[in-house]
mmCIF file of the N, C-alpha and C atoms, coordinates in Angstrom:
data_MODEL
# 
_entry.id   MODEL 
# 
loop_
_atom_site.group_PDB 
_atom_site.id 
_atom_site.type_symbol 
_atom_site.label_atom_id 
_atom_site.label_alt_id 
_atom_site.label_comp_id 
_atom_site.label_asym_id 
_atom_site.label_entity_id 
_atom_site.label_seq_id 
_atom_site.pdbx_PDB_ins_code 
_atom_site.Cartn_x 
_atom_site.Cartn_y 
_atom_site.Cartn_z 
_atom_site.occupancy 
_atom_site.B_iso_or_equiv 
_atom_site.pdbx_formal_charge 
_atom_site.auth_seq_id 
_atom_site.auth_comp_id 
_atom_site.auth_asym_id 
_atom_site.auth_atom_id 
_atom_site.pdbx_PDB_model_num 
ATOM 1   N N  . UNK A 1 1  ? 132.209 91.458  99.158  1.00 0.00 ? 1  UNK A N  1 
ATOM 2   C CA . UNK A 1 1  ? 131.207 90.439  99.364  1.00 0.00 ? 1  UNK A CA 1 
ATOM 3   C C  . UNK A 1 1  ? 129.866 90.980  98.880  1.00 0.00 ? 1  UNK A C  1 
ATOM 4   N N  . UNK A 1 2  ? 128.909 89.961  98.029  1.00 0.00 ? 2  UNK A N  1 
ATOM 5   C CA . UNK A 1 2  ? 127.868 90.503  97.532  1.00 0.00 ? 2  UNK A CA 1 
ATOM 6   C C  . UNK A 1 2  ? 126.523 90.038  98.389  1.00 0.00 ? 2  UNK A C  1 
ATOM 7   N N  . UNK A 1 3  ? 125.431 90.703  98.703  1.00 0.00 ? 3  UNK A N  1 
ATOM 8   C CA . UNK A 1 3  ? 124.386 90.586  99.039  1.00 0.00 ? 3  UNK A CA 1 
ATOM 9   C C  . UNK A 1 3  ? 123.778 89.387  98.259  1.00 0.00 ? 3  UNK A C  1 
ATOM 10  N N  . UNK A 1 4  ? 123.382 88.512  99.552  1.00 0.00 ? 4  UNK A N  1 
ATOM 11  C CA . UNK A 1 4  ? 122.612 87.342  98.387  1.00 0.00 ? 4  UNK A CA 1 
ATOM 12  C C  . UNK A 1 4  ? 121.000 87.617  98.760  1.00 0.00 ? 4  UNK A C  1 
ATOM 13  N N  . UNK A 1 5  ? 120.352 87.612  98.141  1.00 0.00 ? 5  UNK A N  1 
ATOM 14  C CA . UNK A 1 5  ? 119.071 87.332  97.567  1.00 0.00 ? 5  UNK A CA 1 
ATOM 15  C C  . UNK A 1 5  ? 118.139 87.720  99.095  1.00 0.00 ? 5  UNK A C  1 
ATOM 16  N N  . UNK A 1 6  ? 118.515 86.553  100.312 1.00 0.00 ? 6  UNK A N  1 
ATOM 17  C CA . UNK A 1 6  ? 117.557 86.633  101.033 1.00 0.00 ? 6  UNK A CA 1 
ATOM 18  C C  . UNK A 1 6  ? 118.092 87.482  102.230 1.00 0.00 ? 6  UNK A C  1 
ATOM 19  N N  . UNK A 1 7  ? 119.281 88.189  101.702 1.00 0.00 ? 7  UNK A N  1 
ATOM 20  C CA . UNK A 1 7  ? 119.667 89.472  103.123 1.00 0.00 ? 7  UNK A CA 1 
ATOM 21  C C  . UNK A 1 7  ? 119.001 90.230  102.363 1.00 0.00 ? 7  UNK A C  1 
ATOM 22  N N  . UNK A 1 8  ? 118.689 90.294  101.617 1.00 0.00 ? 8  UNK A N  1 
ATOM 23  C CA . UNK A 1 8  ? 118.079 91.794  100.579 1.00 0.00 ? 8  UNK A CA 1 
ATOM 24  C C  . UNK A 1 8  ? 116.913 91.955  101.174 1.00 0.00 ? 8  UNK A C  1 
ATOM 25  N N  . UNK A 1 9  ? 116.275 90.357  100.882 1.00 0.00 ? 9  UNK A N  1 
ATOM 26  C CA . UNK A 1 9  ? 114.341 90.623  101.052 1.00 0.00 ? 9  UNK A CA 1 
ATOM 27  C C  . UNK A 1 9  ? 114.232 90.552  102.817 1.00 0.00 ? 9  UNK A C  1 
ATOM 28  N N  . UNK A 1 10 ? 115.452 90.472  103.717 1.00 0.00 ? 10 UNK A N  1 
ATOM 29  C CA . UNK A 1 10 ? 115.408 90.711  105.102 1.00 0.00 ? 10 UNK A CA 1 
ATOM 30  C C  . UNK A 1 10 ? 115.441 92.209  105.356 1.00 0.00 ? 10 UNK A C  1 
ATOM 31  N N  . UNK A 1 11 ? 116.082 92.583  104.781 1.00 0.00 ? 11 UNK A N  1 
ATOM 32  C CA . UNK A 1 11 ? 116.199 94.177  105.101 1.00 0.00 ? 11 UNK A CA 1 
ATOM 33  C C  . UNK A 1 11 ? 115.048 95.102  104.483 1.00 0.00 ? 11 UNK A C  1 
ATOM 34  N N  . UNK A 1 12 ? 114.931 94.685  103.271 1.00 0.00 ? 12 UNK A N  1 
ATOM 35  C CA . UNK A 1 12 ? 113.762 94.975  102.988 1.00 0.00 ? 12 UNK A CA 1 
ATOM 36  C C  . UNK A 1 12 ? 112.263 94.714  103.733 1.00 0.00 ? 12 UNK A C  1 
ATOM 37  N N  . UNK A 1 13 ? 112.200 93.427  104.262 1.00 0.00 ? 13 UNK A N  1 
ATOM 38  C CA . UNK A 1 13 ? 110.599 93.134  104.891 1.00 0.00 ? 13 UNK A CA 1 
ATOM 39  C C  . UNK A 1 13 ? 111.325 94.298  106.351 1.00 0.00 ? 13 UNK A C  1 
ATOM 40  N N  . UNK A 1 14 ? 112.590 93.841  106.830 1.00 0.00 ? 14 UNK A N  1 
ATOM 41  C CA . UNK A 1 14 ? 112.547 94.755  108.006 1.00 0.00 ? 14 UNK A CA 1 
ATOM 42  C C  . UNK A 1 14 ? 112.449 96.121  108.170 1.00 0.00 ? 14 UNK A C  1 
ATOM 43  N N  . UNK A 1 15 ? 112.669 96.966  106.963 1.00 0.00 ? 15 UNK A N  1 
ATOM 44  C CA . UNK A 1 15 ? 112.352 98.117  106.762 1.00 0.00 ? 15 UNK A CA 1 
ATOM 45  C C  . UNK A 1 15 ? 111.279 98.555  106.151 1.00 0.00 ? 15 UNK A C  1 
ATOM 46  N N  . UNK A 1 16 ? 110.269 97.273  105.970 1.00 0.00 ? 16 UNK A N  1 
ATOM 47  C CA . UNK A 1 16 ? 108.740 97.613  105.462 1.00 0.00 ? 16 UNK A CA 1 
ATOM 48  C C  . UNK A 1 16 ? 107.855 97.725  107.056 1.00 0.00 ? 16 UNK A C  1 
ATOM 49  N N  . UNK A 1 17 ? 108.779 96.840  107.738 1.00 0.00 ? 17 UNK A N  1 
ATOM 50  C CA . UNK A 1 17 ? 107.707 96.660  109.205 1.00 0.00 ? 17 UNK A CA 1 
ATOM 51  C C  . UNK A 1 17 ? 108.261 98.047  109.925 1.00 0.00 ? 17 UNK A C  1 
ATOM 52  N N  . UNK A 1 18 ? 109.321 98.245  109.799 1.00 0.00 ? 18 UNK A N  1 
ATOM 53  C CA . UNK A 1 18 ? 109.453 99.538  110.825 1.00 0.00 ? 18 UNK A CA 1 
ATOM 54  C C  . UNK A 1 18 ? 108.556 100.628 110.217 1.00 0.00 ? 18 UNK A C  1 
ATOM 55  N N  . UNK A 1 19 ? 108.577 101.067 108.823 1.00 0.00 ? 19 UNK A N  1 
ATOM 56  C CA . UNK A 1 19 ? 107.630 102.124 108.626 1.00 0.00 ? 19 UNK A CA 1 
ATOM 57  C C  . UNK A 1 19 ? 106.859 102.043 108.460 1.00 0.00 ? 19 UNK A C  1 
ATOM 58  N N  . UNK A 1 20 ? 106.343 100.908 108.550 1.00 0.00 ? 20 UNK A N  1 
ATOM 59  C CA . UNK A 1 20 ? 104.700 100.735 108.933 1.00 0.00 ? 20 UNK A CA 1 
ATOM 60  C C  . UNK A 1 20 ? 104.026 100.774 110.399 1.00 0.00 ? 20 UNK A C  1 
ATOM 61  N N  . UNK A 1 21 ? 104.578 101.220 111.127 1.00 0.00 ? 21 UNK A N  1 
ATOM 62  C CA . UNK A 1 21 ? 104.305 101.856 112.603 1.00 0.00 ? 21 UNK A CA 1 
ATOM 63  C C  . UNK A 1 21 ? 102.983 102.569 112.353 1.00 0.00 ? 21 UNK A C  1 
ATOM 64  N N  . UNK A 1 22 ? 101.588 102.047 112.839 1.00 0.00 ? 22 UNK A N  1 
ATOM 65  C CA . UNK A 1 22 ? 100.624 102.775 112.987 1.00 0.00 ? 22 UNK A CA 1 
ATOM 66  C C  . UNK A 1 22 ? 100.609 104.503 113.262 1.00 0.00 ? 22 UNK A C  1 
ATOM 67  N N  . UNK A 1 23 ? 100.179 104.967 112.992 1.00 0.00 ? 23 UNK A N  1 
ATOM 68  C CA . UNK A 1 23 ? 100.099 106.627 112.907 1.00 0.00 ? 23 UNK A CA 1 
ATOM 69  C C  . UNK A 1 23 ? 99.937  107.075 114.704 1.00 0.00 ? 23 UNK A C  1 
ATOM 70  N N  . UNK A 1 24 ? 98.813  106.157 115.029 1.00 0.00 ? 24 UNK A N  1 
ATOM 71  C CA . UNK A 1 24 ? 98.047  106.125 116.487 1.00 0.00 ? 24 UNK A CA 1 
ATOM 72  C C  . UNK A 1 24 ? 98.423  105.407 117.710 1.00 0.00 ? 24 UNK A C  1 
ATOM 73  N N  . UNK A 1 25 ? 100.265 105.383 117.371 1.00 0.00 ? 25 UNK A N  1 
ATOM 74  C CA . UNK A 1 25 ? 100.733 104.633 118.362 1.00 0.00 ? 25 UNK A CA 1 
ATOM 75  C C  . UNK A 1 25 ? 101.180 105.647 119.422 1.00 0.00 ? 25 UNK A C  1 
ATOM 76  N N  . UNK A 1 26 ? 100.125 106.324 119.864 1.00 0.00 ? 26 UNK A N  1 
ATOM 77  C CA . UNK A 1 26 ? 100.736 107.342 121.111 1.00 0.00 ? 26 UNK A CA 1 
ATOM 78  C C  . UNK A 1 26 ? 100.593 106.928 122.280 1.00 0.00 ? 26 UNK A C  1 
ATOM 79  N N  . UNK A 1 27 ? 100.856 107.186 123.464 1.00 0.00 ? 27 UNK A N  1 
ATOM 80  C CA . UNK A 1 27 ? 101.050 106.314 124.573 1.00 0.00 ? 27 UNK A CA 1 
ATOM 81  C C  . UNK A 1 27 ? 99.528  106.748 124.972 1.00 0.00 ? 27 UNK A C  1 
ATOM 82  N N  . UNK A 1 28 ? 98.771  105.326 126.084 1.00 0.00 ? 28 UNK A N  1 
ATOM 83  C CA . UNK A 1 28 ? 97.591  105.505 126.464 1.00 0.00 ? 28 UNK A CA 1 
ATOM 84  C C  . UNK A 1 28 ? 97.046  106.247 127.443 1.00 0.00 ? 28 UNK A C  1 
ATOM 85  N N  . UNK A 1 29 ? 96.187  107.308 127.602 1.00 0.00 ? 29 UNK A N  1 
ATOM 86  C CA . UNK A 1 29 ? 96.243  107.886 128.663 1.00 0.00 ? 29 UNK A CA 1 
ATOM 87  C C  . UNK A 1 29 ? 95.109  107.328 129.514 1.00 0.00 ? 29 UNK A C  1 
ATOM 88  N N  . UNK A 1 30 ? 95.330  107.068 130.511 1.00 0.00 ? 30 UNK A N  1 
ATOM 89  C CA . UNK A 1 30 ? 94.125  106.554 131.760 1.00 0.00 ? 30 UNK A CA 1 
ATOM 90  C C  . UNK A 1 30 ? 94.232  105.387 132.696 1.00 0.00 ? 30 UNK A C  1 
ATOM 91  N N  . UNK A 1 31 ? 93.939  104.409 133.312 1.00 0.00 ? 31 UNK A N  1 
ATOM 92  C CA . UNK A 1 31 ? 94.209  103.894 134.400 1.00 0.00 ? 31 UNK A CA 1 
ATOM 93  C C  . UNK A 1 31 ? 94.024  102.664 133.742 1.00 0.00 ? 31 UNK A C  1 
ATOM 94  N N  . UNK A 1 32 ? 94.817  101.962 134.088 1.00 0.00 ? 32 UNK A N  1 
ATOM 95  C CA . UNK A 1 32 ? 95.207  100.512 133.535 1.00 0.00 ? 32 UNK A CA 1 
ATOM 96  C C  . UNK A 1 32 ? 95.916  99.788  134.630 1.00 0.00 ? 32 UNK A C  1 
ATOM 97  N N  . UNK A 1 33 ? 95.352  98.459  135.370 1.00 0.00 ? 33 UNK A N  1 
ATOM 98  C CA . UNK A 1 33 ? 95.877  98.142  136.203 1.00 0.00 ? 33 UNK A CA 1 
ATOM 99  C C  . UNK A 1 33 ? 95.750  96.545  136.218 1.00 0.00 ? 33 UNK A C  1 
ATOM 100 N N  . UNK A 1 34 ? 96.621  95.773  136.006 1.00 0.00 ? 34 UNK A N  1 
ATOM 101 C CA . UNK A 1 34 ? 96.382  94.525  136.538 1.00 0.00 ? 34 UNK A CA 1 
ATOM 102 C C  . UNK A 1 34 ? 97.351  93.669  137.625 1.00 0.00 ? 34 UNK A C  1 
ATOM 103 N N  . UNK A 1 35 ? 97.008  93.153  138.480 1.00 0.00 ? 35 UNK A N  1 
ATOM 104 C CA . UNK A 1 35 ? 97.024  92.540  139.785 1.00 0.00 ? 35 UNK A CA 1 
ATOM 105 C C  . UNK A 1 35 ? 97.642  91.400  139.839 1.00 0.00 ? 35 UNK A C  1 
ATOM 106 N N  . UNK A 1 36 ? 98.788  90.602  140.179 1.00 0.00 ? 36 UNK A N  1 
ATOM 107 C CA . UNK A 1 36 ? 98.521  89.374  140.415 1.00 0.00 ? 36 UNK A CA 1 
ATOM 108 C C  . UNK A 1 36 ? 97.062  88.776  139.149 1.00 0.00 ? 36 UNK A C  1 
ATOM 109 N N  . UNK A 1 37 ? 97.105  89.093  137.911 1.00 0.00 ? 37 UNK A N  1 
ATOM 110 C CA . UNK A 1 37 ? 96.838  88.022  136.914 1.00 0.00 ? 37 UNK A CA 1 
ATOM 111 C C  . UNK A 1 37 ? 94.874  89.133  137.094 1.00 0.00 ? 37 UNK A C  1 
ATOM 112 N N  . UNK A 1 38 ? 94.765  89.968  138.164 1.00 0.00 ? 38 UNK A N  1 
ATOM 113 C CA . UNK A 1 38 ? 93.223  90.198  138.053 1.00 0.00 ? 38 UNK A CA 1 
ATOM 114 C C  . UNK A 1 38 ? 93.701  91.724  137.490 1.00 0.00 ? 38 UNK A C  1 
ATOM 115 N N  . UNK A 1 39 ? 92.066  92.284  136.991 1.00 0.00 ? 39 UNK A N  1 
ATOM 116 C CA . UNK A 1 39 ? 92.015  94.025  137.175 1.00 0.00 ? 39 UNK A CA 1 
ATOM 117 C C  . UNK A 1 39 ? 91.921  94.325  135.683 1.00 0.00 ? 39 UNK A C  1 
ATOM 118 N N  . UNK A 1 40 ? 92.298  95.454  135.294 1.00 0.00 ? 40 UNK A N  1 
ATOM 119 C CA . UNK A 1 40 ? 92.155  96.038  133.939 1.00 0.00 ? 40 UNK A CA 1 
ATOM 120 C C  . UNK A 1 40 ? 91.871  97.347  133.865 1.00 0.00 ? 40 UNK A C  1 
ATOM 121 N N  . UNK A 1 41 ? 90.955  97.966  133.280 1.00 0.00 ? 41 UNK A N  1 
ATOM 122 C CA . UNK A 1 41 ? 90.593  99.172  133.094 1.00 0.00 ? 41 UNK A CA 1 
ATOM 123 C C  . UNK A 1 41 ? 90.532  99.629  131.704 1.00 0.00 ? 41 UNK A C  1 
ATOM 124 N N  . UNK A 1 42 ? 90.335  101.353 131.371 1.00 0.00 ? 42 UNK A N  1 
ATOM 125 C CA . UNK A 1 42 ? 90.060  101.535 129.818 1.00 0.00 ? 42 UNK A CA 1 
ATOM 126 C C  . UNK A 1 42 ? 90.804  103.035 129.923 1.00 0.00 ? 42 UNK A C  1 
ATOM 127 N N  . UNK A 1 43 ? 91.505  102.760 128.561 1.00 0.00 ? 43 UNK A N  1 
ATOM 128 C CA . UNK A 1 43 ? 92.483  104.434 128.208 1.00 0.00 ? 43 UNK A CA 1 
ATOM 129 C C  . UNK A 1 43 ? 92.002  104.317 127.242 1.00 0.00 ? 43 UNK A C  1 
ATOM 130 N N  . UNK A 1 44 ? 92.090  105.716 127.077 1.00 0.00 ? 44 UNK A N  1 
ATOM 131 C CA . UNK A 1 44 ? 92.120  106.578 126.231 1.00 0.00 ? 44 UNK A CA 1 
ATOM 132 C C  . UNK A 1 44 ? 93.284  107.224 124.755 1.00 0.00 ? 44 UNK A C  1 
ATOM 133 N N  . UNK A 1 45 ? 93.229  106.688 123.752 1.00 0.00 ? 45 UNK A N  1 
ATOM 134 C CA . UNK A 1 45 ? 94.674  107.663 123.259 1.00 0.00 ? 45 UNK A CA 1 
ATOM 135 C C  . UNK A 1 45 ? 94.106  109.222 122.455 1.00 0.00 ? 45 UNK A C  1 
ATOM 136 N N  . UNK A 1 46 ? 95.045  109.699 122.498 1.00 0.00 ? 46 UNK A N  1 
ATOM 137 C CA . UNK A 1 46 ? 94.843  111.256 122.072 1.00 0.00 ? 46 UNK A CA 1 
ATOM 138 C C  . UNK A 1 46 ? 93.732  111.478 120.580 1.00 0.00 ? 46 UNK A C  1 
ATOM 139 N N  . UNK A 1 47 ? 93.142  112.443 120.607 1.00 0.00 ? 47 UNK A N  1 
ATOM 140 C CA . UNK A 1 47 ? 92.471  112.502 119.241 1.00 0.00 ? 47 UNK A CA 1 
ATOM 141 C C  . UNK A 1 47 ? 92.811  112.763 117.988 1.00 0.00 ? 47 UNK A C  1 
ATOM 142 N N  . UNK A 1 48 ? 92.296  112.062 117.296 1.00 0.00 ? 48 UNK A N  1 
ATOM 143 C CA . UNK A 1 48 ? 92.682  112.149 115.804 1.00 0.00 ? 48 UNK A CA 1 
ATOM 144 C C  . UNK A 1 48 ? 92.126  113.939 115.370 1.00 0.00 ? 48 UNK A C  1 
ATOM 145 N N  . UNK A 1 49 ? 92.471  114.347 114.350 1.00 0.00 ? 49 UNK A N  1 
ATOM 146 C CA . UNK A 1 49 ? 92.206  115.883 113.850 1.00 0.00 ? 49 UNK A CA 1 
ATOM 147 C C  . UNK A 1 49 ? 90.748  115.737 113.735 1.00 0.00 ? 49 UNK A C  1 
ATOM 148 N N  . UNK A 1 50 ? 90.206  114.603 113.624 1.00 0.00 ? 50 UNK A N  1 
ATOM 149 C CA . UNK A 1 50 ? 88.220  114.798 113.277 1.00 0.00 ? 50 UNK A CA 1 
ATOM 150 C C  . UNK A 1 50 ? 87.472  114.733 114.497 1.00 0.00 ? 50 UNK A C  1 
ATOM 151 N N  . UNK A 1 51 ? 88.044  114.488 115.658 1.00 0.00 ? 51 UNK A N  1 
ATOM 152 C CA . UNK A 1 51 ? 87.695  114.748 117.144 1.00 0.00 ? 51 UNK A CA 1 
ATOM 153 C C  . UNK A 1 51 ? 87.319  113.149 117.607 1.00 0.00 ? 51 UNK A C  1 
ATOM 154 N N  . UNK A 1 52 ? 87.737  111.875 116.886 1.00 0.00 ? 52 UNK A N  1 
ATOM 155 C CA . UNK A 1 52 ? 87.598  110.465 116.998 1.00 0.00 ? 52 UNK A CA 1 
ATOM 156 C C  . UNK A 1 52 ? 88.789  110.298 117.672 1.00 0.00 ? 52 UNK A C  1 
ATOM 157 N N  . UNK A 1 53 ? 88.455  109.009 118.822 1.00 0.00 ? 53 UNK A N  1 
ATOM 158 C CA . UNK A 1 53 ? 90.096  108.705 119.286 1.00 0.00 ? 53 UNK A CA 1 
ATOM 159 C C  . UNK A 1 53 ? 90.025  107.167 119.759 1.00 0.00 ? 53 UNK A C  1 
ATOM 160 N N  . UNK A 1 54 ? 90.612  106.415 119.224 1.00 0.00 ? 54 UNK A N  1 
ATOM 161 C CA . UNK A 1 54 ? 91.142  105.172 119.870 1.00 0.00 ? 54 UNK A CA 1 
ATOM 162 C C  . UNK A 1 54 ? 90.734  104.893 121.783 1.00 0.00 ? 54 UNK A C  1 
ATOM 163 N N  . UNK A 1 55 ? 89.608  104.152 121.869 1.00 0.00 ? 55 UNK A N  1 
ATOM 164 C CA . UNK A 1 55 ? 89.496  103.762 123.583 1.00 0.00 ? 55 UNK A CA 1 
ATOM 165 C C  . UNK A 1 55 ? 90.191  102.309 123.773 1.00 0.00 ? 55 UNK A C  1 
ATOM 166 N N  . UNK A 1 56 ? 90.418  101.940 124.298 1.00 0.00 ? 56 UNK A N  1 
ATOM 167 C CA . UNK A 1 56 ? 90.614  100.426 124.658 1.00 0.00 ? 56 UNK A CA 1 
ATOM 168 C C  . UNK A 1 56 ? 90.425  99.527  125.848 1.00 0.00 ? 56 UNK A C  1 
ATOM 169 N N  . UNK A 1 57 ? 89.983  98.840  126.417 1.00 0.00 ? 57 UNK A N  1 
ATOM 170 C CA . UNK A 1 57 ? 89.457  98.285  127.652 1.00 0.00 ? 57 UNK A CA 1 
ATOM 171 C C  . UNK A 1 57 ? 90.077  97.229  127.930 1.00 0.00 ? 57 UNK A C  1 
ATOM 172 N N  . UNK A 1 58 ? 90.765  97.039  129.223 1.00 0.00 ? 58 UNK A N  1 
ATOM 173 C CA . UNK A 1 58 ? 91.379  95.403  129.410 1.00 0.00 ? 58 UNK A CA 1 
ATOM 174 C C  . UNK A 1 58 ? 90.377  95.060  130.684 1.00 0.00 ? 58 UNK A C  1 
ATOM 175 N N  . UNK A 1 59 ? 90.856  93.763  130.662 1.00 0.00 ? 59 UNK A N  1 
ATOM 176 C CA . UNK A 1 59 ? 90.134  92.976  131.425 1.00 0.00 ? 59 UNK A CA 1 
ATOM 177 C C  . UNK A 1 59 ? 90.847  91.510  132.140 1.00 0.00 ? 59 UNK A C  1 
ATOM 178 N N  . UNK A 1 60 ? 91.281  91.037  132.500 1.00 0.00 ? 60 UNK A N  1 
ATOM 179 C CA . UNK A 1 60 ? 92.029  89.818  132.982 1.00 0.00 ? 60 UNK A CA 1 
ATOM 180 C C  . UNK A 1 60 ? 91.434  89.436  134.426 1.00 0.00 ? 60 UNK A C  1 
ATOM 181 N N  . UNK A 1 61 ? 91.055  88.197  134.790 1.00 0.00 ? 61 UNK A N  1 
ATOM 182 C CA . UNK A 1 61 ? 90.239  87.597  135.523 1.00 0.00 ? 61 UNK A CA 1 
ATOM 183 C C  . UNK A 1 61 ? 91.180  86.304  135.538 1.00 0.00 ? 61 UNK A C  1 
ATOM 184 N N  . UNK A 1 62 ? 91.744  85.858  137.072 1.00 0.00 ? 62 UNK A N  1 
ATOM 185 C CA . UNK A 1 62 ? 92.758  84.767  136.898 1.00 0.00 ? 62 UNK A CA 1 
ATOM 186 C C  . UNK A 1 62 ? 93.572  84.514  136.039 1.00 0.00 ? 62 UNK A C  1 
ATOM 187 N N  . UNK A 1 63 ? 93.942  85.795  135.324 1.00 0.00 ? 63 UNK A N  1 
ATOM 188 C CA . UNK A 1 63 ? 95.363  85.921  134.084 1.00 0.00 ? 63 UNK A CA 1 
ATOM 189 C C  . UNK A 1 63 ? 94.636  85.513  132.556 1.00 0.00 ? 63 UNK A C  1 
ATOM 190 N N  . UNK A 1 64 ? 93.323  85.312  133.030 1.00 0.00 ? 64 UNK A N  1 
ATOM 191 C CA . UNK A 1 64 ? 92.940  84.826  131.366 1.00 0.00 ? 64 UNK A CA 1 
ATOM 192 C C  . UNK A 1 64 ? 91.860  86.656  131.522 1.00 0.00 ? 64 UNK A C  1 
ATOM 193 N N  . UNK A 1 65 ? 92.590  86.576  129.644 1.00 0.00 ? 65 UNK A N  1 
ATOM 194 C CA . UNK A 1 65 ? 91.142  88.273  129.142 1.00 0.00 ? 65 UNK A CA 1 
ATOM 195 C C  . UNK A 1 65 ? 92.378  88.651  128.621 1.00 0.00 ? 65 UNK A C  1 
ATOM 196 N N  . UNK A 1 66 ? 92.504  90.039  127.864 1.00 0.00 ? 66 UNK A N  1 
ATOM 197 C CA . UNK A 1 66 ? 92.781  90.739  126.915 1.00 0.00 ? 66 UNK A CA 1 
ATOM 198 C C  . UNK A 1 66 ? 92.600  92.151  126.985 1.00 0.00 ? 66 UNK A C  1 
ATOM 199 N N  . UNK A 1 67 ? 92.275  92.594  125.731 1.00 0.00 ? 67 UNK A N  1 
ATOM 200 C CA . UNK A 1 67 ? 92.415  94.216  125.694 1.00 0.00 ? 67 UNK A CA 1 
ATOM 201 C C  . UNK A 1 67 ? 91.320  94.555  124.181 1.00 0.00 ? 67 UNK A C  1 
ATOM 202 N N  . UNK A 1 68 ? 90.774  94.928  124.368 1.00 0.00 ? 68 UNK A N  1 
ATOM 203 C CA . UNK A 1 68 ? 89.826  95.620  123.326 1.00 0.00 ? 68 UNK A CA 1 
ATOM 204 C C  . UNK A 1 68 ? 89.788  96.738  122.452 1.00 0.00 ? 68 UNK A C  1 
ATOM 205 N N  . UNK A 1 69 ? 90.582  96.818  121.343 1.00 0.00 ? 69 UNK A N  1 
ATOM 206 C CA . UNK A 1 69 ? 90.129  98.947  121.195 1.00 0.00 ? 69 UNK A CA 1 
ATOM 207 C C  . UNK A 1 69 ? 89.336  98.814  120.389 1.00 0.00 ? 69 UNK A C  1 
ATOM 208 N N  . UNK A 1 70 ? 88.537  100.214 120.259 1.00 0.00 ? 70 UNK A N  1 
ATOM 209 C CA . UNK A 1 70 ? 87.543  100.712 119.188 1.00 0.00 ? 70 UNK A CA 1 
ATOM 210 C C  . UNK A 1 70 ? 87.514  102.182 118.877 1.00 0.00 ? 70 UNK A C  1 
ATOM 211 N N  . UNK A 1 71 ? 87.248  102.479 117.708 1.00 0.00 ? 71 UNK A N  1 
ATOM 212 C CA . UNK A 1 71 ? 87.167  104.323 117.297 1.00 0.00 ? 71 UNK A CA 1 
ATOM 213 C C  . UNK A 1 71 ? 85.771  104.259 118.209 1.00 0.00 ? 71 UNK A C  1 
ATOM 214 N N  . UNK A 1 72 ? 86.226  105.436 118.683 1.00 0.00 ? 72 UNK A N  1 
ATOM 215 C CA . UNK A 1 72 ? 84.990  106.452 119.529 1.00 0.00 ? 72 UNK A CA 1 
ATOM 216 C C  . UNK A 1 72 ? 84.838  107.493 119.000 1.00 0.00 ? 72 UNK A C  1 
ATOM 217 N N  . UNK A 1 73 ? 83.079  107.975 118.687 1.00 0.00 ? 73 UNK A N  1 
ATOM 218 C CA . UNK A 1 73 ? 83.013  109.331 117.349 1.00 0.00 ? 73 UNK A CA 1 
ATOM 219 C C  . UNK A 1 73 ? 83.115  110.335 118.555 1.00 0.00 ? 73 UNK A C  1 
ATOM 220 N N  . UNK A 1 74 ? 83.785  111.097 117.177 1.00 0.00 ? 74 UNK A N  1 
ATOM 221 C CA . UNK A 1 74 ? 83.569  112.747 118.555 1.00 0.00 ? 74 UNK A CA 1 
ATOM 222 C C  . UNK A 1 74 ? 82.797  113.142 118.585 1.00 0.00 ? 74 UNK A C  1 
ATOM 223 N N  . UNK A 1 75 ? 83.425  113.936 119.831 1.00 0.00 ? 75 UNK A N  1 
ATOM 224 C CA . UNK A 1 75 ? 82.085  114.323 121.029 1.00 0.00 ? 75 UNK A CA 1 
ATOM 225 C C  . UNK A 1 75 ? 81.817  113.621 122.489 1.00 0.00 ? 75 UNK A C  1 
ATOM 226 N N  . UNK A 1 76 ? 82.429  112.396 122.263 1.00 0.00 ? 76 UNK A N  1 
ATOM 227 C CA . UNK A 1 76 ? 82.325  111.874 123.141 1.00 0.00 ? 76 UNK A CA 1 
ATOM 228 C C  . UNK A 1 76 ? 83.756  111.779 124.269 1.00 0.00 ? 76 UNK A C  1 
ATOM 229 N N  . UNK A 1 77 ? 82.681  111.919 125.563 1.00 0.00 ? 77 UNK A N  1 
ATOM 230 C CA . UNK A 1 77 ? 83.890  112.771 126.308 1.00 0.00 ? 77 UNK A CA 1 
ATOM 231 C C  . UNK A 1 77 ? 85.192  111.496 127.265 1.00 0.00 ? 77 UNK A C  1 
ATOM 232 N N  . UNK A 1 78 ? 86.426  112.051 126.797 1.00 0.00 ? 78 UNK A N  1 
ATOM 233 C CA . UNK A 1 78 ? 87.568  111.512 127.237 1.00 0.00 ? 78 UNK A CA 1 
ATOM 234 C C  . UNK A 1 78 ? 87.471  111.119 129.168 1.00 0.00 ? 78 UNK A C  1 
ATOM 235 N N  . UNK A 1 79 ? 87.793  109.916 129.166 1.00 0.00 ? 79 UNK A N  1 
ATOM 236 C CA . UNK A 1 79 ? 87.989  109.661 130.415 1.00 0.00 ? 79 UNK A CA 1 
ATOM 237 C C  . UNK A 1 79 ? 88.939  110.911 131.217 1.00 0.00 ? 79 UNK A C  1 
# 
């Protein structure tokens, strides 16, 4: 049985998304908490080799809010 056309470009897009896994997907370190739909908090992930590291902040208030990240320059000190 021959491969038709669009199992090809499936395996293909699916093996473009797996190795495209961000570099900075390390688990978050710091207190993250939400409640019954309230709460949040801000982690930290590990530093990049230039002393910059991924922060991120959640927030949820009656189940509505999100999560924020941003590069933080180094030097600046880890929760």
């Amino acid at each position: 049985m021959k491969p038709t056309a669009a199992a090809a470009a499936a395996l293909l897009t699916v093996g473009g998304i797996a190795a495209a896994a961000p570099a900075s997907a390390q688990p978050c370190v710091g207190p993250n908490t939400v409640i019954a739909g309230h709460g949040g908090g801000r982690c930290d992930h590990p530093p990049d080799p230039d002393g910059s590291f991924i922060r991120c902040d959640t927030m949820y208030v009656f189940g509505v809010g999100g999560t924020n990240c941003y590069r933080v320059p180094p030097g600046t000190p880890h929760m």
